[in-house]
DRENZA-797198 format. One record per atom (N, C-alpha, C): x, y, z; residue in one letter. Coordinates in steps of 0.05 Angstrom, whole numbers, plus 32768, in hexadecimal, padded with zeros to 4 digits. Layout:
<atoms>
XYZa;...
</atoms>
This chain:
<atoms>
80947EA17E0Ex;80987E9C7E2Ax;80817EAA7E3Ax;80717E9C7E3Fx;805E7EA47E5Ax;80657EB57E6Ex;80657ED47E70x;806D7EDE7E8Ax;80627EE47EADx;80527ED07EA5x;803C7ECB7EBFx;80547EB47ECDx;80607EA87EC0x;80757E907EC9x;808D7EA07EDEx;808D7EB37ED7x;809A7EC97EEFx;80947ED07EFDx;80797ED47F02x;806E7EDD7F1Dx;80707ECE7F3Ax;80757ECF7F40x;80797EBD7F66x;80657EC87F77x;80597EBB7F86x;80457EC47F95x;80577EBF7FB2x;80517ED17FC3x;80657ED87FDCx;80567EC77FF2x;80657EBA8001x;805A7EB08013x;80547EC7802Ex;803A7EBB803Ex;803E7ED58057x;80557EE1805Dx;80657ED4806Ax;80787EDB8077x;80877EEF805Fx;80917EE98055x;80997EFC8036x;80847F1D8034x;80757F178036x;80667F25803Dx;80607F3E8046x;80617F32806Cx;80687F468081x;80817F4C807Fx;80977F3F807Fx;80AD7F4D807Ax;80B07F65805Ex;80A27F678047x;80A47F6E8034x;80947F91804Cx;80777F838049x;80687F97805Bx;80767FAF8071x;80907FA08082x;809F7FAA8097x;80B07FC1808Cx;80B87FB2806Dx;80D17FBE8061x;80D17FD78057x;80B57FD68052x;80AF7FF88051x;8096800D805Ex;808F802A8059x;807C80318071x;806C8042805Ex;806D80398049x;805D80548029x;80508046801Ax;80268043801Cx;801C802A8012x;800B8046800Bx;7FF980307FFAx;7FDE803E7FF1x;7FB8802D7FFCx;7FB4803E8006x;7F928036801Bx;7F8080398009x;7F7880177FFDx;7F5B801D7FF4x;7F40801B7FFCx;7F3080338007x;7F1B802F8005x;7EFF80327FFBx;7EDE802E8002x;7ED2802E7FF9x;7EC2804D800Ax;7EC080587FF7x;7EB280757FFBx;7E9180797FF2x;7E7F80757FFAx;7E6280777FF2x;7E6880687FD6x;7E63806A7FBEx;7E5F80577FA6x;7E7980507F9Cx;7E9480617FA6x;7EB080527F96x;7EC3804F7F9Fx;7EDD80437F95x;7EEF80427FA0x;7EFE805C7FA1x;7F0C805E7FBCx;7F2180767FB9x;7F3B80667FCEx;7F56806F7FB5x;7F6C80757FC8x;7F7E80887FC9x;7F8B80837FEAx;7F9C80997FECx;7FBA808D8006x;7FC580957FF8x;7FE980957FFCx;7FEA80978015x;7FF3808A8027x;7FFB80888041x;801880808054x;801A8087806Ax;803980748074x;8025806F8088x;8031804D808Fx;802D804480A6x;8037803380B2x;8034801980C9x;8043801380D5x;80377FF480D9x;80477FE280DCx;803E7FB880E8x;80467FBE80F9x;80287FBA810Ex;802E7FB88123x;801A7FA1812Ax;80357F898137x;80187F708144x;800E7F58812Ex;801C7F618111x;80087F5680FDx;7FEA7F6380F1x;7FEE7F7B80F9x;7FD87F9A80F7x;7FED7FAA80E3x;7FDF7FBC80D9x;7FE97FD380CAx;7FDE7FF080D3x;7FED800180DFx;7FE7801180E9x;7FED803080D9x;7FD2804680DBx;7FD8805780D2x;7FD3807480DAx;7FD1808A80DCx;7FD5809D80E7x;7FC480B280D2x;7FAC80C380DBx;7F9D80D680C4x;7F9C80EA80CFx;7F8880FF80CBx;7F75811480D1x;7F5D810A80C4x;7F49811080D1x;7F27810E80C4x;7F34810E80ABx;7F1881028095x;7F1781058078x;7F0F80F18073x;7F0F80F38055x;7F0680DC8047x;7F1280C0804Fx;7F2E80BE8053x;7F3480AD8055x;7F31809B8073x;7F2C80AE807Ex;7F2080A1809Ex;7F03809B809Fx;7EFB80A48094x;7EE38095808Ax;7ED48080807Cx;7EE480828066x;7EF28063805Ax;7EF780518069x;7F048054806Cx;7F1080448084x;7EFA80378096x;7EFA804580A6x;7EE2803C80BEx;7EC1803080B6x;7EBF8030809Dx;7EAC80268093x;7EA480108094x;7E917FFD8092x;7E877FE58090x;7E9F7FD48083x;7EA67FE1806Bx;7EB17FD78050x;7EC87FD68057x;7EDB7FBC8050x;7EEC7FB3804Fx;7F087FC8803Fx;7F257FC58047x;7F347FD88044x;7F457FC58035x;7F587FD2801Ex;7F717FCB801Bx;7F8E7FD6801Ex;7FA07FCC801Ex;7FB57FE58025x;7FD07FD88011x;7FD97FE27FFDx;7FEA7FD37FE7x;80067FE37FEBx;801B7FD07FE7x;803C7FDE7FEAx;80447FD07FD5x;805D7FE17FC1x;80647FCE7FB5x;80887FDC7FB1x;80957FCB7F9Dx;80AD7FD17FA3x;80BA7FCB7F8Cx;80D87FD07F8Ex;80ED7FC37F76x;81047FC37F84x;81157FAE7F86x;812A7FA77F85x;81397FA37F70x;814D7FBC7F67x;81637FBB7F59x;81757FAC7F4Ex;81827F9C7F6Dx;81957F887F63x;81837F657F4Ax;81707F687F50x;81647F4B7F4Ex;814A7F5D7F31x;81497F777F35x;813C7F7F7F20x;811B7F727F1Ax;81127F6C7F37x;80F37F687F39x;80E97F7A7F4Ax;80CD7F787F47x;80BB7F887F57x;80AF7F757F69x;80A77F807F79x;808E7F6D7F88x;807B7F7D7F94x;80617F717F95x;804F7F817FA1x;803C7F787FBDx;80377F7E7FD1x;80257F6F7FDFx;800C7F807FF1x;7FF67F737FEFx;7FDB7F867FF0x;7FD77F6D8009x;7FCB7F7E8017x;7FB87F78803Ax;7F9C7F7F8041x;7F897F6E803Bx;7F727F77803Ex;7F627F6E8054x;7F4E7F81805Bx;7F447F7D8071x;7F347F95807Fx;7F307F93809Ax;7F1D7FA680A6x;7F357FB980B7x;7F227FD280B2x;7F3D7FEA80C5x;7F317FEA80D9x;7F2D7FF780F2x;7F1F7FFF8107x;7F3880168115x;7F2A80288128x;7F33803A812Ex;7F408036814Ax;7F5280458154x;7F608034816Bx;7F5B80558177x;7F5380488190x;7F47805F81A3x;7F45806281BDx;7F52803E81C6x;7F4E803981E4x;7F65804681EBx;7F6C80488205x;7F8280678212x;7FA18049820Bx;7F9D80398215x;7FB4801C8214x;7FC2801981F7x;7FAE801681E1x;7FB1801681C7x;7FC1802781BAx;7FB2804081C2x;7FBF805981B9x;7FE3806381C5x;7FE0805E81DBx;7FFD805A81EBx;8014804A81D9x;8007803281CCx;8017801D81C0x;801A802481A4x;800B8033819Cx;8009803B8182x;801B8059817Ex;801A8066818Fx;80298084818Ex;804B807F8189x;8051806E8190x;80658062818Cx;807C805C816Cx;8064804F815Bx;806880458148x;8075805B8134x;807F80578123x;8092805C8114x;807F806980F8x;806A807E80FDx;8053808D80EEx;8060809F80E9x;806980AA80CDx;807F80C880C3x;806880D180ACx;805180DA80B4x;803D80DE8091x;805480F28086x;804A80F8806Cx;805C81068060x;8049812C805Dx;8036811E8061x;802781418069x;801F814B8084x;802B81618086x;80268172809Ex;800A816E80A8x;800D817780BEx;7FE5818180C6x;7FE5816480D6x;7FCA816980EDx;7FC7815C8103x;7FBD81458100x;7FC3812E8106x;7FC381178103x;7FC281028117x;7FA88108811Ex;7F9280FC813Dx;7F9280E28142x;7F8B80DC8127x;7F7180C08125x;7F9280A9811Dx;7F88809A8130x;7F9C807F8128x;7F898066811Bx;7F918054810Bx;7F7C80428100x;7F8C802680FDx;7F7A80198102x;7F8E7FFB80FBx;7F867FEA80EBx;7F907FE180D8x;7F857FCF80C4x;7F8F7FAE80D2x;7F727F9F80D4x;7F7C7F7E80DBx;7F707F7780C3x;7F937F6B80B1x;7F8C7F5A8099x;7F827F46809Ex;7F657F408082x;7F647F1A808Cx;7F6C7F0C8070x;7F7C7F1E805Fx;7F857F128049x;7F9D7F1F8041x;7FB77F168046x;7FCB7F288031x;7FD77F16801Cx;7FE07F188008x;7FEB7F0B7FF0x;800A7F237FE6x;80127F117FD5x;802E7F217FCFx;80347F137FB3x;80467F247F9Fx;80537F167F8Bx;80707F267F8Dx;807B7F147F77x;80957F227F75x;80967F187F54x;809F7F2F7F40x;80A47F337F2Bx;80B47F3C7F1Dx;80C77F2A7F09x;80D77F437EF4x;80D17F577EECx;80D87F6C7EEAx;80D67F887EDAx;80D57F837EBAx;80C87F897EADx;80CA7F8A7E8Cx;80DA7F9F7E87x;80EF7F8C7E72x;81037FA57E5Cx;80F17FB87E55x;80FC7FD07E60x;80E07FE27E53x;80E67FE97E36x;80F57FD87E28x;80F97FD77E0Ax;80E07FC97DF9x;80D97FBC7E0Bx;80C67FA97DFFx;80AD7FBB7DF6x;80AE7FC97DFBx;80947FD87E03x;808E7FF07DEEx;80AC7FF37DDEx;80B380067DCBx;809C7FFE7DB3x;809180117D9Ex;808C800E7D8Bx;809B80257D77x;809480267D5Bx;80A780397D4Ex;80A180557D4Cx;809280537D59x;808D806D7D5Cx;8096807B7D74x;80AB80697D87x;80AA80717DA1x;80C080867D9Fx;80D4808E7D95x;80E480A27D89x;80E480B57D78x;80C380BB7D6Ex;80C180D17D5Ax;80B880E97D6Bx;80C280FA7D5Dx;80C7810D7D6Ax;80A8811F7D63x;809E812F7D7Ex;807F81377D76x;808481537D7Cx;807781697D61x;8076817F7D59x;807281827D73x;808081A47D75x;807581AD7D8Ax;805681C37D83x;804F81BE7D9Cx;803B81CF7D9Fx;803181ED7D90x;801F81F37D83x;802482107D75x;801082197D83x;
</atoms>
């Protein structure tokens, strides 16, 4: 059985709602020669993705020439799939006094302390989504997966 025959590709709307449903993604960007990411909460606002930093690497990323991604993914229990959906596109920094008003608002909880200035908005021009079964993680066993390993001397 082909397990690519499982995969569902999410329509937009599936999507943003998937996007809405939670506020704990991961920001990829491009840093002088590589990729770097890092763990974030943020917020849809408008059909924007909004997020909340201090200086750093990742605000700089960000604000770069180079294009951003921002990936959430999930599992639902009862139905025993995952799904994942990634938003790519350009961030830009939100700075006008109106913007910022509308943005202070939003529903931004980072999970680390410390001052957190800079607001940034990501406008996707591409998001995509799947939704997938979970594999028996039996399958995955070999015989060796229960032997027991000396301890350390």
């Amino acid at each position: 059985m082909d397990s690519n025959q499982d995969v569902k590709e999410l329509p937009i709307n599936a999507c943003w709602a998937l996007l809405r449903a939670t506020t704990v993604g991961r920001l990829a960007v491009w840093v002088e020669d590589h990729p770097d990411i890092f763990p974030l909460n943020y917020a849809v606002d408008h059909g924007t993705l909004v997020f909340r930093s201090r200086e750093g690497t990742k605000v700089f990323g960000a604000l770069s020439d180079a294009p951003v991604a921002l990936e959430v993914d999930g599992y639902d229990p009862p139905t025993s799939k995952a799904w994942s959906v990634v938003a790519k596109g350009r961030a830009g920094a939100i700075s006008q006094v109106h913007d910022l008003m509308d943005t202070v608002d939003l529903p931004l909880f980072p999970w680390q302390a410390g001052e957190k200035k800079r607001f940034i908005r990501i406008h996707p021009d591409l998001i995509t989504g799947r939704r997938f079964p979970v594999a028996d993680p039996d399958i995955w066993r070999t015989p060796l997966s229960d032997v027991r390993l000396a301890s350390p001397e």
